[in-house]
N, C-alpha and C positions, 0 to 999 in steps of 0.2 A: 365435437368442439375442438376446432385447433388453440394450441398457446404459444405463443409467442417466445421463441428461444432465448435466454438469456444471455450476455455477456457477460464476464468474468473480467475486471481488470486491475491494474496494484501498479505500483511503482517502482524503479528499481531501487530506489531507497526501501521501500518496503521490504525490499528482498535482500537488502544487506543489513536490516534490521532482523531479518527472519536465520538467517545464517549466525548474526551474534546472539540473539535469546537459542539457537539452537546449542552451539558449540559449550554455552554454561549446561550445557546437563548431559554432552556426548562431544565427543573431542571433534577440532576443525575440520578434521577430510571427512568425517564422517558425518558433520552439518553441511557441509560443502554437498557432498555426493548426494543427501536428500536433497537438499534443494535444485539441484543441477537435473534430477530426474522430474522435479516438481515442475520445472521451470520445460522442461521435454517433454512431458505430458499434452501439451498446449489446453491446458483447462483454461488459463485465463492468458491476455496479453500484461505485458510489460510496457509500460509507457515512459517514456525518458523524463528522468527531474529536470531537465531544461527546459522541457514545453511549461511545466509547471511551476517555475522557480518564482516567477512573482507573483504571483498569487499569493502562493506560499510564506513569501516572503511580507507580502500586507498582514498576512495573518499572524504573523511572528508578531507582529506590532501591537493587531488588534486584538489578540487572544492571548492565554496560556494554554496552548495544547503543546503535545507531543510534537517534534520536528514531522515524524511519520505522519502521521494525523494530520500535518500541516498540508502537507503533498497529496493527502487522501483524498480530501474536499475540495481542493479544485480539480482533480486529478476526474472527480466525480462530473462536475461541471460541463469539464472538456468534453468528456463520451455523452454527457446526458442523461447522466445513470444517476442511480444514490447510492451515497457512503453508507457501508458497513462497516463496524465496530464490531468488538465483540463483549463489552460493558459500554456504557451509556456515560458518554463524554457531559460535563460540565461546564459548560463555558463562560469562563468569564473574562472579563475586561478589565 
């Protein structure tokens, strides 16, 4: 039985969100340099916030999520994928 390869994909918001919760518990070059090898690896692609900005930005309106989170779900839309979280978002209006 074959399966179907997955995609992997995030934001660069995502990734400058990832670099500052890094740096609060290990200093800058050193959240930089993980990232920079994470981002080298090519486990997942980076998708530009400009593709996603309005989306994004209806959702500012119509939610209270996270800016990141905001980028996530349409970010989702685009590839045709689903949003992964890693706790279970609330949404409300």
């Amino acid at each position: 039985m074959e399966t179907e390869a997955a995609e992997e994909w995030t934001s660069d918001l995502a990734m400058a969100e990832l670099r500052y919760i890094l740096c609060r518990e290990i200093d800058w070059q050193e959240s930089c340099d993980r990232v920079n090898k994470l981002l080298a690896s090519g486990i997942f692609e980076v998708e530009d916030t400009l593709t996603l900005i309005n989306e994004a930005s209806r959702m500012k309106w119509e939610r209270t999520i996270s800016l990141a989170d905001r980028f996530t779900l349409p970010l989702a839309g685009h590839v045709g994928g689903v949003a992964v979280f890693a706790r279970k978002e609330h949404l409300s209006k």
